[in-house]
LOFI-961616 format. One record per residue: z, x negated, y of N, C-alpha, C in turn; residue in one letter. Coordinates in steps of 0.1 Angstrom, whole numbers, plus 2048, in hexadecimal, padded with zeros to 3 digits. Atoms other than C-alpha are relative to their C-alpha. Example, Ala and Ser with C-alpha at 12.3 -4.5 7.8 and 13.67 -1.06 7.14 Angstrom:
! LOFI-961616
8007F77F484E7857D38007F780Ca;8008097F58477777F580880880Bs;
! end
This chain:
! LOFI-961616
7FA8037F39B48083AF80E805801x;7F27FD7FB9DB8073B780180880Ax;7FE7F77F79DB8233CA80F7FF809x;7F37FB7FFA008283CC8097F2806x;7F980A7FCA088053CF7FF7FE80Fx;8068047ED9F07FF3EF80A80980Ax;7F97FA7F5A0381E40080E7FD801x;7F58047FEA2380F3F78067F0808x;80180C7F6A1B7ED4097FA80580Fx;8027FA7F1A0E80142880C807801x;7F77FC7FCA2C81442A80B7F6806x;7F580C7FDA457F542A7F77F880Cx;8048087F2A2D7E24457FB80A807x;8037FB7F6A2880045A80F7FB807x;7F38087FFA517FE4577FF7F7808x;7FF80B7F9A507E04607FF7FD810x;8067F87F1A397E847E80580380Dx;7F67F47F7A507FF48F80A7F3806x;7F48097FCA677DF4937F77FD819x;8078047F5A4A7D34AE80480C80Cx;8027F47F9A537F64C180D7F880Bx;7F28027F6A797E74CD7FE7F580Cx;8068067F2A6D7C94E67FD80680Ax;8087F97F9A587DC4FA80E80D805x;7F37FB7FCA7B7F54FD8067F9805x;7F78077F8A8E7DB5037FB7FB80Ex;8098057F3A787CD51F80281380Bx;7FB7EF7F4A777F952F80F7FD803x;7F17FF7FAA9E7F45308037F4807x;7FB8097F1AA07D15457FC805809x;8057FD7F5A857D955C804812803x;7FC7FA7FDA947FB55C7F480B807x;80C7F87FBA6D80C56180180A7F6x;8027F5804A7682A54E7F68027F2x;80A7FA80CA5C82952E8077F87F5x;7F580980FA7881C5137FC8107F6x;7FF7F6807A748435067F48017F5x;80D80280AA4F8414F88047F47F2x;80380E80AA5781F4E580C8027F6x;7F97F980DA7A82E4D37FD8077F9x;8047F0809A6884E4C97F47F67F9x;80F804809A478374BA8097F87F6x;7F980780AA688214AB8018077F5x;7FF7FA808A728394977F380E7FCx;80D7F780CA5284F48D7FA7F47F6x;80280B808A448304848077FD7F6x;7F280380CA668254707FE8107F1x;7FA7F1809A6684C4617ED7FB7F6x;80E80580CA3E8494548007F57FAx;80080E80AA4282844780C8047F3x;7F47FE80DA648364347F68097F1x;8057F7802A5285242C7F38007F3x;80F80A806A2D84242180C7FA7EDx;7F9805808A4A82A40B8088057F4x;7F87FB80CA6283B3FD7FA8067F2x;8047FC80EA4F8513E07FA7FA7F6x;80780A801A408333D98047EE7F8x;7F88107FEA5B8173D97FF7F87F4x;7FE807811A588103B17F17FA7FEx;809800804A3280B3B17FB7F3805x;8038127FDA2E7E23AE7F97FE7F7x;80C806803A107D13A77F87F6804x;80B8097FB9FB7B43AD7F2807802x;8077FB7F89E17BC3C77F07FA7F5x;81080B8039B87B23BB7FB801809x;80A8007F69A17A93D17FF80D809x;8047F37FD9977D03D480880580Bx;7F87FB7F79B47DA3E38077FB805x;7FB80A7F19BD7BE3FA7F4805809x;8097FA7F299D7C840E80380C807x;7FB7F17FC9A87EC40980B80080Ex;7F17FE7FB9CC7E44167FE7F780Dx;8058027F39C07D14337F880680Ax;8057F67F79AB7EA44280680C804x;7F77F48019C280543A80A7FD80Fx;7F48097FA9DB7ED44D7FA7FF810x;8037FB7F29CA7EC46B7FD80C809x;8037F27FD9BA80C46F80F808803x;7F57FA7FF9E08194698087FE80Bx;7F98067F19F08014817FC80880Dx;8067FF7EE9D98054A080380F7FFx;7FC7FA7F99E182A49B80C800801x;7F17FF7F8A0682849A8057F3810x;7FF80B7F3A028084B57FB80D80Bx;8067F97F49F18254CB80D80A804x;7F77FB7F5A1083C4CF8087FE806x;7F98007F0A2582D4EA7F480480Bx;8067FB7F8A088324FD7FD810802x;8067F07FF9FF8544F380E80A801x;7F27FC7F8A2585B4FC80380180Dx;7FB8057F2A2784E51A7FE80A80Cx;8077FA7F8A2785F5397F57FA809x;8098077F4A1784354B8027EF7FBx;8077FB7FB9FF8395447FB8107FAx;8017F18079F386053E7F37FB7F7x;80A8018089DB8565217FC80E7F2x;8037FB80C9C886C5078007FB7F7x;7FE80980F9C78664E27F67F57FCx;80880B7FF9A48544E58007F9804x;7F780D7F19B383D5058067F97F6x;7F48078069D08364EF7FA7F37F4x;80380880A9C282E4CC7F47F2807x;80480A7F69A98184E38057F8802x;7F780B7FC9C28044F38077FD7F9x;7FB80680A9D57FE4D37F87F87FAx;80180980A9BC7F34BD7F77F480Ax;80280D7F49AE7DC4DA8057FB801x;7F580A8039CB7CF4DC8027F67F0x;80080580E9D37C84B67F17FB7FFx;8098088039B07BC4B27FC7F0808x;7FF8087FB9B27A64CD7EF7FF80Fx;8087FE7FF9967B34DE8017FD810x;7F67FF7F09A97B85067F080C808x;80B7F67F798A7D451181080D800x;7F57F98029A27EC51E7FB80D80Ex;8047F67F69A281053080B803808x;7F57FC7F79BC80C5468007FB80Bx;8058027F09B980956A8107FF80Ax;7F17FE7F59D780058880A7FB7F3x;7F680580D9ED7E856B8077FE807x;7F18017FAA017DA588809808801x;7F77F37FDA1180058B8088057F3x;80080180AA158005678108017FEx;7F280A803A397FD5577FF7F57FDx;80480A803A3F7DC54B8018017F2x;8027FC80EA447EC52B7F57FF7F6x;80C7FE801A257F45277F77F47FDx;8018067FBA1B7D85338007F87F4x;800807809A297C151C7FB8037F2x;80A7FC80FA1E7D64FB7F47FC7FBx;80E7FF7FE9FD7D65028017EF7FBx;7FD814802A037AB5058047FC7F2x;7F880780FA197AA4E37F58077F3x;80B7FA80A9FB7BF4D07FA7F57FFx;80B8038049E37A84D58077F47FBx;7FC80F8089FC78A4CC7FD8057F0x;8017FE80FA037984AC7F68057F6x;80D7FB80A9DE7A34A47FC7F2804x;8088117FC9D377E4B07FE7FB7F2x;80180980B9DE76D48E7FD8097F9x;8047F680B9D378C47B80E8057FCx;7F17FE7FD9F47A147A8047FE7ECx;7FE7FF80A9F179D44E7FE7F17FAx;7F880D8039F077944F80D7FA804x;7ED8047FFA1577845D80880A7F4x;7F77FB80EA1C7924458027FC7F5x;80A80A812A0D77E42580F7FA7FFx;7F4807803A3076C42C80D8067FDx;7F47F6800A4678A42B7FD8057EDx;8097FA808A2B79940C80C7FD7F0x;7F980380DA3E78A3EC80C8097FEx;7F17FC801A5F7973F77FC8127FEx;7FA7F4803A517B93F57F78057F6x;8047FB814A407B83D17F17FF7FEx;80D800806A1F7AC3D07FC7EF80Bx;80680B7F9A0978C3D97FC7FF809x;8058007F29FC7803F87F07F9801x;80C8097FB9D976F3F17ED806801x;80A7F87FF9C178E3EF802803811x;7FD7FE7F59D079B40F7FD7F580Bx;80580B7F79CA77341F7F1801803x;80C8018029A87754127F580B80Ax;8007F57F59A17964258017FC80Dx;8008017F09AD78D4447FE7F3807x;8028107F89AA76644E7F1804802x;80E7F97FE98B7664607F57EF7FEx;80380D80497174A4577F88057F2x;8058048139577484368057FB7FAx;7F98038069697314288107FF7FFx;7F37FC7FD98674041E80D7FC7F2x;7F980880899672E4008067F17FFx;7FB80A7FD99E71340E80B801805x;7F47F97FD9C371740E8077F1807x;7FC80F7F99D96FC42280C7FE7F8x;7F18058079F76FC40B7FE80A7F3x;8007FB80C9FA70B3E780480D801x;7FC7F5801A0E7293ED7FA80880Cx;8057F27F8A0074840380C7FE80Bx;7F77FE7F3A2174C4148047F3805x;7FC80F7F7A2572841F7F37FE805x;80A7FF7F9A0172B429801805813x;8017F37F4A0B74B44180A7F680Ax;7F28007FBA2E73F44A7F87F080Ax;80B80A7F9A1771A4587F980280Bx;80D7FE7F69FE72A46A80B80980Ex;7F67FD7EFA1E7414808047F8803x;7F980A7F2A2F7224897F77F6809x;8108067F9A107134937FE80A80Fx;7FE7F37F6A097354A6808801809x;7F17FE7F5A2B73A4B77FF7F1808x;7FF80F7F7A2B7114BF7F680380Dx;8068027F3A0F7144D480180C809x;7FA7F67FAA197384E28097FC80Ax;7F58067F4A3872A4EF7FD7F3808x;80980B7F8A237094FC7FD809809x;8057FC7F4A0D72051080B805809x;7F87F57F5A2B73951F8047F2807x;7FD80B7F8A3B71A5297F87F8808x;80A8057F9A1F70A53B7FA80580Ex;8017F57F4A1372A54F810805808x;7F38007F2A3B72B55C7FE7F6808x;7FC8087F5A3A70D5697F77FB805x;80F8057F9A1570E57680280C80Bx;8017F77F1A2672B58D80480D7F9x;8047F47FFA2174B57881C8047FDx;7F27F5800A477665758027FD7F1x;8027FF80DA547645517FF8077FCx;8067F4806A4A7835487EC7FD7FDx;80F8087FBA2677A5557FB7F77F5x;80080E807A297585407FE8067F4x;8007FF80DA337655207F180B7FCx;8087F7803A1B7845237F37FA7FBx;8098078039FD7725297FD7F27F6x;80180680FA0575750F7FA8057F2x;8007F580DA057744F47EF8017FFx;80F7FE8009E177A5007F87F3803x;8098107FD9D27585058047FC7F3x;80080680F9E074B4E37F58067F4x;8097F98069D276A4D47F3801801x;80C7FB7FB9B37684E57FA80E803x;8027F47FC9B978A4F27F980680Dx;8077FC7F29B278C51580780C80Ax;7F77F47F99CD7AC51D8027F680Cx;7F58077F99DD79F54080A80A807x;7F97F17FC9F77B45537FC80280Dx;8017FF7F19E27B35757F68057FAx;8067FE7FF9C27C357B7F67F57FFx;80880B7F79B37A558B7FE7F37F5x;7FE80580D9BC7925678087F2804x;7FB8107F99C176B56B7FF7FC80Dx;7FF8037F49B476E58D80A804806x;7EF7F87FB9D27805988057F680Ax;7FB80A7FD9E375E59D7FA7F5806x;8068047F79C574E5AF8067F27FDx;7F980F7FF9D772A5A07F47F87F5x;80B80F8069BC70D5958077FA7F0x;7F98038109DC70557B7FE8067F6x;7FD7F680D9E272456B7EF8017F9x;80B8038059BC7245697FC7F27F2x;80680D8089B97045568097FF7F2x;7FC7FD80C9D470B54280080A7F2x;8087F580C9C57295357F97FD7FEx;8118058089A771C52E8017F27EEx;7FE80480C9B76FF51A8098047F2x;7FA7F880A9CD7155057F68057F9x;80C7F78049AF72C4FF7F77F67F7x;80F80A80899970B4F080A7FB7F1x;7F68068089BD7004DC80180F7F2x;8017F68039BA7254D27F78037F6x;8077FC8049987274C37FE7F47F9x;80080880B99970B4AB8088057F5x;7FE7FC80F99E70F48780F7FB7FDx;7EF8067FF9C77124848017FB7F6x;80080780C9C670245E7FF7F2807x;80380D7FC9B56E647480C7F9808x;7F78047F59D46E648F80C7F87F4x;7F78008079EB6E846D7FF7F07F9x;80480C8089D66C845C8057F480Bx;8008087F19DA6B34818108007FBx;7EF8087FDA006B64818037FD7F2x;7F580680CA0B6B345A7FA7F27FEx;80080F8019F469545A8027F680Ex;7FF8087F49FE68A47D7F67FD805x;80F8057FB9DD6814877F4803809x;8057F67FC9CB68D4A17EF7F97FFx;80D7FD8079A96814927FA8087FBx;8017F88039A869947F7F880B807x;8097F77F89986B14977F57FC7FEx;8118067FC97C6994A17F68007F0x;8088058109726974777F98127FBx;8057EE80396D6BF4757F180280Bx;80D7FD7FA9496C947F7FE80B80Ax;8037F17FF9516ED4848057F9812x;7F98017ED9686E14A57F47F8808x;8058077F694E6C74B37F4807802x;80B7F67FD9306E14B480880A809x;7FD7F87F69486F54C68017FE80Bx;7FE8077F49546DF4E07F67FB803x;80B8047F792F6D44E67FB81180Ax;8047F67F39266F94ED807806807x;7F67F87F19417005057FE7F580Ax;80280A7F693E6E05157F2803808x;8167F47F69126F251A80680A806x;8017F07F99247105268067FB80Dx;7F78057F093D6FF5417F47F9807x;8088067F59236E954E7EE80A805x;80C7F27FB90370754E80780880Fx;7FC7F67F991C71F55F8027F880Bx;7FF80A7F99287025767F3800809x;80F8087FB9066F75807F880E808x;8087F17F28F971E58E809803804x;7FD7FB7F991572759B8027F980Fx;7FF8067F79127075B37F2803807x;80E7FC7FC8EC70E5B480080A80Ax;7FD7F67F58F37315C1809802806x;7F58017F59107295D880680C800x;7F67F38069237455C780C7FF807x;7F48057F994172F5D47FE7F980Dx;8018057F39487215F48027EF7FDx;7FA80D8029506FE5E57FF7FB7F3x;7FF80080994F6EA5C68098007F7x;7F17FC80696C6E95B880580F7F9x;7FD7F180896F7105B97F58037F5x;80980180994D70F5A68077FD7EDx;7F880680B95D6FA58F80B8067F9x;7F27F880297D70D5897FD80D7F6x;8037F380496B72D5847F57FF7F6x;80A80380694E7225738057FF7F2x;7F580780C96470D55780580C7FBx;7F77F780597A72A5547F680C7F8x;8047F880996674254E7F57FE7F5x;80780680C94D73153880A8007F3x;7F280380E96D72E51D80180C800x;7F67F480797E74D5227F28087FBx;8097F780895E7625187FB7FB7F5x;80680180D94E74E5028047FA7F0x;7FE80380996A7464EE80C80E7F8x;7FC7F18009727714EF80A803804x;7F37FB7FB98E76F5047FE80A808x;8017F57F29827875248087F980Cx;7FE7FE7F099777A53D7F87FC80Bx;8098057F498877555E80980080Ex;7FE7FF7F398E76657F7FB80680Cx;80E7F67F99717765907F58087F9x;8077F780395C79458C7F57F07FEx;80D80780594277F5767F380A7FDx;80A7F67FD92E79D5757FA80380Cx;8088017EF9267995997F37F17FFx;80681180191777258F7F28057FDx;80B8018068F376F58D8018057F0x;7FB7FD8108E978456F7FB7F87EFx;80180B80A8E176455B80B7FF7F9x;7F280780490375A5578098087FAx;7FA7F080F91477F5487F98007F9x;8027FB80B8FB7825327FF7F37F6x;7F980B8098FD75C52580C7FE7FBx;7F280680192175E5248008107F1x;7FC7F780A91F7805127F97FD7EEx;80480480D9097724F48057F57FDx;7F780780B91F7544EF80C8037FDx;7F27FA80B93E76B4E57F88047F6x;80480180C9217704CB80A7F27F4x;7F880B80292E74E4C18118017F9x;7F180480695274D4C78037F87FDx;7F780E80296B7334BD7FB7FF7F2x;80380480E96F72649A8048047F6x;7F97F580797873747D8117FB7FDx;7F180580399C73647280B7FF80Ex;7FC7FE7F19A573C49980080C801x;7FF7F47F89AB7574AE7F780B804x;80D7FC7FA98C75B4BB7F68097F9x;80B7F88059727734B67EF7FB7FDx;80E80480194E7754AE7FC7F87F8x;80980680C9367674958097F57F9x;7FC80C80094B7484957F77F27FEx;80980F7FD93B7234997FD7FB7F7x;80280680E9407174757F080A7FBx;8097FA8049257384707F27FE807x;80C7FF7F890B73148B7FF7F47FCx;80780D80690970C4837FB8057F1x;80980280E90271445C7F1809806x;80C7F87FB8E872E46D7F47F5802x;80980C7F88D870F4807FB7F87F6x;80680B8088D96F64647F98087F6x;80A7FB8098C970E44B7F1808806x;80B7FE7FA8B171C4637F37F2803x;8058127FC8A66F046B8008007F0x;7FF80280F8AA6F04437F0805800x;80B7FB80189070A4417F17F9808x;80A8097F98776FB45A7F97F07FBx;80181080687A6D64487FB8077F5x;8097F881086C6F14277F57FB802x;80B7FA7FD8526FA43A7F67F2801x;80A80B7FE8446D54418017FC7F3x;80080980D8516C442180580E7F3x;7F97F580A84F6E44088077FA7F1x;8007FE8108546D03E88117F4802x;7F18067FA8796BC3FA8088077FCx;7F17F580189B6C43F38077FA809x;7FC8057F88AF6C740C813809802x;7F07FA8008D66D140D80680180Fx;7F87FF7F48EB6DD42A80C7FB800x;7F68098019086C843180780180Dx;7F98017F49266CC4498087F8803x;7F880D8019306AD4537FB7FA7F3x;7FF80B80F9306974317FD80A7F6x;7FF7F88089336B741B7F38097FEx;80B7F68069196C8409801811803x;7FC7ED7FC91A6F14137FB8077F3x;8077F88089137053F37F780A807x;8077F27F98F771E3F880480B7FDx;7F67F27FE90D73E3EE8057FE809x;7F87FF7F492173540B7F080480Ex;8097FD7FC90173341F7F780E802x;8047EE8028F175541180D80B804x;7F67F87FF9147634178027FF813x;8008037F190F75643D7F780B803x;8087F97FB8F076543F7FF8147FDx;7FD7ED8018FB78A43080B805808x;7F48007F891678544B7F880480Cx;80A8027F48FD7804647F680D803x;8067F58008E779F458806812802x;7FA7F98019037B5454806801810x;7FD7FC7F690E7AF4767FA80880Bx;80C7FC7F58F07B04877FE8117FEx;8027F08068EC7DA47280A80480Cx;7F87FB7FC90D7E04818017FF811x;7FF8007ED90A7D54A67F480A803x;80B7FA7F98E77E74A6804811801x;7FD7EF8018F880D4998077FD808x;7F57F77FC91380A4AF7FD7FF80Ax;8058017F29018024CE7F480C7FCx;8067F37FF8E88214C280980C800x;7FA7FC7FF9048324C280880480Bx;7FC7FA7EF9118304E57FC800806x;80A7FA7F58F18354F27FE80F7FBx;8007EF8068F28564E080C807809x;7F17F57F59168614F17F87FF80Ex;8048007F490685550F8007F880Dx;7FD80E7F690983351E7F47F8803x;80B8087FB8F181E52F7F87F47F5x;80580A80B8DB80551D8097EF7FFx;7F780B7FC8EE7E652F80F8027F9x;7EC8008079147F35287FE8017F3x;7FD7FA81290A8045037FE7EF7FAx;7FA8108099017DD4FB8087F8801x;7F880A8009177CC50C8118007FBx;7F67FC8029367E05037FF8007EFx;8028068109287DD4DB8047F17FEx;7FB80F7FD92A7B64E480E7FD7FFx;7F48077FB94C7B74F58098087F2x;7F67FD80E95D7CC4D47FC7FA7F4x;80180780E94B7BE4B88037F17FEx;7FD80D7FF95379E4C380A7FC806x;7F18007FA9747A44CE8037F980Dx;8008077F596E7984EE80580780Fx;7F47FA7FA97B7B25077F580980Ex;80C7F97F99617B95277F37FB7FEx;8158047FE93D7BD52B7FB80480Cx;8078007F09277C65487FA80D7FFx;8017F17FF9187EA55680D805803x;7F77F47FF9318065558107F97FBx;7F580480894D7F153E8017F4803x;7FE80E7FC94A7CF5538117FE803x;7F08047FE9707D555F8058077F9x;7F87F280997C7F55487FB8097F8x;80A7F080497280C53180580C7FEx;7FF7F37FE9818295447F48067FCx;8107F47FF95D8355457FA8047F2x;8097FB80C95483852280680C7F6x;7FB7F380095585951480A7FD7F2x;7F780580A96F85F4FA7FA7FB7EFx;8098048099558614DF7FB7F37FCx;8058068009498424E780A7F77FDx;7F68077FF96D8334E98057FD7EDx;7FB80081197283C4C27F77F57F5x;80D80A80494E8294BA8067F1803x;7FC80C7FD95C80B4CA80B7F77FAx;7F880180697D80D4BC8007FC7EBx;80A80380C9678094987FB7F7802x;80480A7FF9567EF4A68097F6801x;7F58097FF9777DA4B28087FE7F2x;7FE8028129817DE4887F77F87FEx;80C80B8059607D04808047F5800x;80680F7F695F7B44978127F97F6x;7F68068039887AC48A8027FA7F7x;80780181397E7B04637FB7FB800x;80C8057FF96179F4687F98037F8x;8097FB80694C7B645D8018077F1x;8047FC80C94B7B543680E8057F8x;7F17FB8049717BC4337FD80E802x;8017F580096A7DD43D7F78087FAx;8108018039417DF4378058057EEx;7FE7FF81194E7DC40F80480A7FCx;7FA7F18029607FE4117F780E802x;80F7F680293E8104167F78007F3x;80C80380C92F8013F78078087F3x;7FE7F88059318173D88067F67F5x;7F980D80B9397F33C080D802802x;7EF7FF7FF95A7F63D180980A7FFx;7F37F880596A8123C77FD8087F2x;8028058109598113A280C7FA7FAx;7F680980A9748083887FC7F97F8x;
! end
């Protein structure tokens, strides 16, 4: 194991890191709200540990293996979200402790938007905005933009891709080189970033407002800078706009990259993984639709329709936001919406949760198996679209599938042990391992309420759910740190 090397590539991208600290200052000194001090002092600690981490180090270049790209991606997060947590744990306001803090960082960086902070309108906008630019930059996975920096500072980029793109199939590269891979997938990123901000201005919202919430709808984060979230703005536009960014969001960005170099917008409709998607969002919009007219939740159809649509997307493709307490809705409809962020978008997206490409192979091998069962002496192959699916990909689906299922069940025994209700301890397991943001009970709008203990559990869980699982899962096994 390259010991020396891995801490010499964490030092230069903590470095790096620290850059993220100056926005967020520059923003305290327009608006003139007083918290530019926290985000200089995190510039330079950050800048000093990253020198620091680097310097003893600077000579020790190496090509990464496998081993320690998983290494150096967990390291990389774990390290981030805590230096992403001190402006907050600087700040005077909001007054947060160190479990608040690291909390609201790596929720942010993970893209998760569950957050313990209460009264955001009163907020700096400082603040404000950070919180927003975390979860951009954890959206695309913050070491697939670096993969494009990665060469320049002495080692390869395709262990480190392999680690963090999210998706089973993960060799499927869209262009030859690693860093023309990364450098692809941010202009892609940024393109539609600056699509949405521009959209939500001129559907009404402040350009502060606009850009913020772009950062979190691209990402599929869910942070917003009001309490009240997208409802805030009470606008049918901004509503629709978010919702279509959020579906442009959770498609497989390789797929967005294949659509424009071959010009073609075919291309979508020929991918399987997208049209199983867009069928079960289209069941969720018209389910949620259909009871909330049933139970005249709204005074009218339209608002049915508005709210219904909306929130059918934002949760079950792990965004969080919400126009209305949906935790008040018949409790059909929260706990449908909270088992399709099981789901989630598609891999190679934003999006959290199992991903769609994994529940369909689930489905067709589970219908595989049952076609055994009548015709045991048949052969019968799983096929996505036209293509044959090897069954290591399949068995690798299904140790995906078992390993998650271990991990959601300890960490929800786990915060029933600190001491949370049976409702919040699963639905708050739900809303972090699936990077999805709230759940219902005690953590339906915040998780001021959960104790700090519980806050650290979660914060392990919001890794999981990022990694997806076996990125991390592999650093417990005793093969992996065998020479």
């Amino acid at each position: 194991m390259q010991y020396r090397s891995i801490i010499r590539i964490l030092g230069l991208l903590v470095a790096i890191f620290s850059i993220t600290m100056l926005p967020p200052a520059f923003i305290a000194y327009w608006y003139q709200d007083g918290a530019g001090v926290p985000f200089i002092l995190s510039f330079f600690l950050s800048l000093l540990i990253g020198f620091v981490v680097w310097y003893p180090n600077r000579n020790e270049k190496s090509e990464l293996k496998v081993r320690e790209g998983f290494l150096i991606v967990v390291l990389f997060w774990t390290v981030l979200g805590a230096v992403g947590a001190l402006p907050f744990w600087l700040a005077d306001k909001p007054d947060m402790n160190l479990a608040a803090s690291m909390f609201e960082a790596f929720s942010g960086l993970t893209t998760t938007g569950a957050t313990v902070l209460t009264g955001l309108e009163s907020l700096p906008k400082a603040i404000l905005y950070y919180r927003q630019q975390l979860q951009w930059f954890g959206g695309m996975g913050i070491i697939v933009l670096a993969v494009a920096i990665l060469p320049m500072l002495g080692v390869g980029g395709m262990q480190l891709y392999r680690a963090e793109t999210p998706g089973p199939v993960k060799d499927n590269k869209m262009t030859p080189r690693i860093a023309d891979t990364a450098k692809h997938l941010w202009f892609i990123y940024l393109g539609i970033t600056i699509a949405c901000a521009v959209s939500f201005y001129v559907a009404g919202m402040s350009a502060f407002d606009a850009i913020c919430h772009a950062f979190s709808t691209v990402a599929i984060g869910g942070f917003s800078t009001y309490d009240a979230s997208i409802g805030y703005f009470n606008s049918v536009s901004i509503n629709m706009i978010c919702l279509v960014f959020l579906l442009i969001s959770s498609v497989n960005f390789p797929l967005h990259f294949a659509a424009v170099r071959g010009k073609n917008i075919k291309t979508y409709w020929r991918d399987p993984e997208l049209k199983a998607f867009m069928v079960i969002q289209l069941a969720l919009m018209v389910i949620c639709f259909l009871v909330l007219l049933e139970e005249q939740i709204y005074p009218d159809l339209l608002s049915a329709l508005n709210h219904g649509l909306f929130q059918a997307v934002s949760m079950s493709t792990t965004a969080g936001f919400s126009t209305a307490s949906f935790s008040s809705w018949p409790l059909f409809l929260p706990i449908l919406l909270i088992f399709a962020s099981f789901i989630g978008g598609c891999a190679g997206s934003t999006a959290g949760g199992l991903k769609v490409v994994r529940v369909l192979l689930l489905f067709l091998q589970g219908k595989r198996e049952l076609n055994r069962l009548v015709h045991p002496r048949a052969v019968y192959s799983i096929k996505l679209g036209r293509r044959p699916v090897p069954d290591r990909i399949v068995e690798a689906v299904w140790g995906f599938f078992a390993a998650y299922t271990l991990v959601f069940v300890v960490i929800m025994l786990l915060l029933l042990l600190v001491g949370m209700d049976n409702i919040s301890a699963f639905t708050a397991t739900a809303a972090c391992l699936n990077n999805l943001g709230p759940g219902l009970g005690e953590v339906a709008a915040n998780f001021a309420s959960v104790p700090d203990a519980g806050k650290w559990i979660l914060v392990v869980a919001m890794i999981f759910g990022r990694l997806e699982i076996f990125t991390l899962l592999v650093l417990f096994t005793a093969a992996f740190w065998k020479d």
